[in-house]
BALOBA-249081 format. One record per residue (C-alpha): x, y, z. Coordinates in steps of 0.1 Angstrom, whole numbers, m for minus. Example, Ala and Ser with C-alpha at 12.3 -4.5 7.8 and 13.67 -1.06 7.14 Angstrom:
// residues 2
<pt u="123" v="m45" w="78"/>
<pt u="137" v="m11" w="71"/>
***
This chain:
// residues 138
<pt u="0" v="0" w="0"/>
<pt u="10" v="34" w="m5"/>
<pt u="12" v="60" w="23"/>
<pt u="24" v="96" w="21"/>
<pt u="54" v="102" w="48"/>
<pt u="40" v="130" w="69"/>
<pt u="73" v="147" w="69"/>
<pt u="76" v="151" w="31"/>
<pt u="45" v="177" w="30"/>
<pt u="61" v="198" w="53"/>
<pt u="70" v="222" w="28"/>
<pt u="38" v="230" w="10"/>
<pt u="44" v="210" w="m22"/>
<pt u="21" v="192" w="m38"/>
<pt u="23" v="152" w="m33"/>
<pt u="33" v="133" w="m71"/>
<pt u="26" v="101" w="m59"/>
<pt u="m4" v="87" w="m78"/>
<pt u="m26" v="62" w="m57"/>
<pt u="m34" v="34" w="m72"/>
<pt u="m49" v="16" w="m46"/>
<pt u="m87" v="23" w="m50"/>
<pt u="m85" v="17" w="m87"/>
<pt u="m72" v="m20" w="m81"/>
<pt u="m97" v="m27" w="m53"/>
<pt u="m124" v="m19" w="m78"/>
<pt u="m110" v="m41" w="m108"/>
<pt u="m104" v="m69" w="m82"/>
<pt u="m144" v="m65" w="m71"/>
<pt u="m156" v="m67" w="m108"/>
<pt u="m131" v="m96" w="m118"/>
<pt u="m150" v="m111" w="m87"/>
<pt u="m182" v="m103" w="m95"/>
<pt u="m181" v="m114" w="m136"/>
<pt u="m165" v="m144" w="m122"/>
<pt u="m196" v="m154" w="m103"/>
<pt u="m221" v="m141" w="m129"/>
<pt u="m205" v="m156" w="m157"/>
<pt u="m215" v="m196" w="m153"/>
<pt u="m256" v="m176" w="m145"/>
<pt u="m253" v="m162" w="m184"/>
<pt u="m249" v="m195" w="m199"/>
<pt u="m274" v="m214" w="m179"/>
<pt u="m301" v="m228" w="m202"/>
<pt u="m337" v="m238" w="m199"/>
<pt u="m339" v="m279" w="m198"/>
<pt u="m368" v="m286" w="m220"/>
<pt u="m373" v="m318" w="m240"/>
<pt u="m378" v="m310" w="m274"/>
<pt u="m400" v="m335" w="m300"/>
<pt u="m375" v="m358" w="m325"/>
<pt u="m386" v="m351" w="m362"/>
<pt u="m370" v="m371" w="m392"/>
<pt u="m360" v="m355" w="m415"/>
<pt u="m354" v="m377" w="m447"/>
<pt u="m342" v="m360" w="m474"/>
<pt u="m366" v="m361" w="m508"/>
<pt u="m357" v="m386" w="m533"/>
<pt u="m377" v="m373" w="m556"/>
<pt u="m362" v="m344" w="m573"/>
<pt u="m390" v="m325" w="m600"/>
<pt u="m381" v="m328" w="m637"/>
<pt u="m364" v="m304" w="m656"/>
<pt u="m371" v="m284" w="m685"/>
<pt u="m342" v="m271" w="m711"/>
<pt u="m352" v="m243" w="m730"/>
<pt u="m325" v="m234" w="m759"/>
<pt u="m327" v="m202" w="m774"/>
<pt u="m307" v="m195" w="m809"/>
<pt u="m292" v="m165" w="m816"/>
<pt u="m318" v="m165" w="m850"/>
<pt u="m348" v="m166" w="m824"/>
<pt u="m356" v="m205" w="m827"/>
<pt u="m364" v="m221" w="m790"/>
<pt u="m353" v="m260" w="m784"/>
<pt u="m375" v="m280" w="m762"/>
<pt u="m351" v="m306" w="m744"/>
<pt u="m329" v="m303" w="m774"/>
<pt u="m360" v="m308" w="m799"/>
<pt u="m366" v="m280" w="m823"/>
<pt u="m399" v="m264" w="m816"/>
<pt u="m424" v="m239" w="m825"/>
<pt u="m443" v="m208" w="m801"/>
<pt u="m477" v="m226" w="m802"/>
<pt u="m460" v="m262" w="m793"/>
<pt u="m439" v="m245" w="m768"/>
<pt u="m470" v="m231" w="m749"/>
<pt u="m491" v="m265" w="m752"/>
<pt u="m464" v="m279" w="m737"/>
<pt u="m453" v="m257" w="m707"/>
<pt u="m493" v="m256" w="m700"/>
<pt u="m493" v="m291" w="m693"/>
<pt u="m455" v="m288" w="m675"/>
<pt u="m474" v="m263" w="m651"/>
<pt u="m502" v="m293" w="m638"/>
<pt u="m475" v="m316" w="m630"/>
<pt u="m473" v="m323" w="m595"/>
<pt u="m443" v="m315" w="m585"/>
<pt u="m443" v="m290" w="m612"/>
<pt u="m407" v="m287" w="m629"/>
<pt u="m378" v="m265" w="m635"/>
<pt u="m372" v="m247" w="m662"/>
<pt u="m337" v="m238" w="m673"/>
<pt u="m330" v="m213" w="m700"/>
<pt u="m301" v="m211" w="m723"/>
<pt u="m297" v="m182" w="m743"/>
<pt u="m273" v="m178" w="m767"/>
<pt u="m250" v="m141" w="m763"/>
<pt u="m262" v="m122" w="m794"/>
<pt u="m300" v="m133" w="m790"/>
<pt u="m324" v="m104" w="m791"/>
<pt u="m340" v="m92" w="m758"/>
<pt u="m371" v="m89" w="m772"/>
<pt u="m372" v="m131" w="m781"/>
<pt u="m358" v="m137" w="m744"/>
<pt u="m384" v="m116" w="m727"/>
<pt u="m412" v="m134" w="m748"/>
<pt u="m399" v="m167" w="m739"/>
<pt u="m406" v="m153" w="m702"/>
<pt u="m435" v="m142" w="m710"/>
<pt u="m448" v="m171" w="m722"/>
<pt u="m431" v="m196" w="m688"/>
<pt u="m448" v="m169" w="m666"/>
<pt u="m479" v="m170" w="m685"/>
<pt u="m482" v="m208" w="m679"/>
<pt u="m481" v="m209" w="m642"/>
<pt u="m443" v="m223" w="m640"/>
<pt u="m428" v="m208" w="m608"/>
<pt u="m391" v="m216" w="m609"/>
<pt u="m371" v="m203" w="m639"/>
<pt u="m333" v="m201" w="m641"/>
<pt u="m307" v="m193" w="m664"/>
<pt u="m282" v="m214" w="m671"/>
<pt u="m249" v="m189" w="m680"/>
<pt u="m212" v="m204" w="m689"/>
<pt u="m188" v="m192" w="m655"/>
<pt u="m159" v="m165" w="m661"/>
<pt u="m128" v="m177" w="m666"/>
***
């Protein structure tokens, strides 16, 4: 512990020492304190929870590979078709149960104007998932 000498104050100058005493006694009382309170934190409620299995689903809903030229012509599954067939047949895609995915491959210098009506026409049938299939940067 630090004391001041009573002798060294005799002459009216200020005492440099710096008391450090309190400041430890407080760190020392919280280190104590988040030492007890720390186990109370992590304390959890015991509850029994119900067991659920969770088998993954083996079956996996069909996909559908729309091709798109760059001259505008659209490929069914690799099949060359036409607007009206393509519609009959994404119709009757839409009632399947599970209903299927449709993947869309454009080619890069196709018109925007084709792609957006082949869109159209997947959205217009009631198909919900739609993806483009894209080539990854090198």
């Amino acid at each position: 512990m630090a004391f001041g000498n009573f002798d060294a104050n005799v002459d009216g100058e200020p005492m440099a020492d710096i008391n450090v005493t309190p400041m430890v006694d407080i760190m020392l009382v919280l280190l104590i304190i988040f030492i007890v309170t720390a186990p109370m934190l992590s304390h959890a409620v015991k509850i029994d929870l119900p067991r659920a299995s969770t088998a993954p689903q083996m079956e996996k809903p069909d996909s559908i590979r729309l091709a798109l030229s760059d001259a505008g012509d659209l490929y069914w599954n690799d099949r060359l078709v036409g607007d009206a067939e393509t519609q009959r047949l994404l119709a009757e895609a839409a009632r399947r149960e599970p209903q299927p995915e449709v993947h869309l491959r454009a080619d890069r210098t196709t018109r925007y104007e084709r792609l957006a009506e082949v869109m159209a026409h997947v959205h217009n049938a009631g198909i919900a998932k739609l993806g483009f299939v894209t080539l990854p940067t090198p």
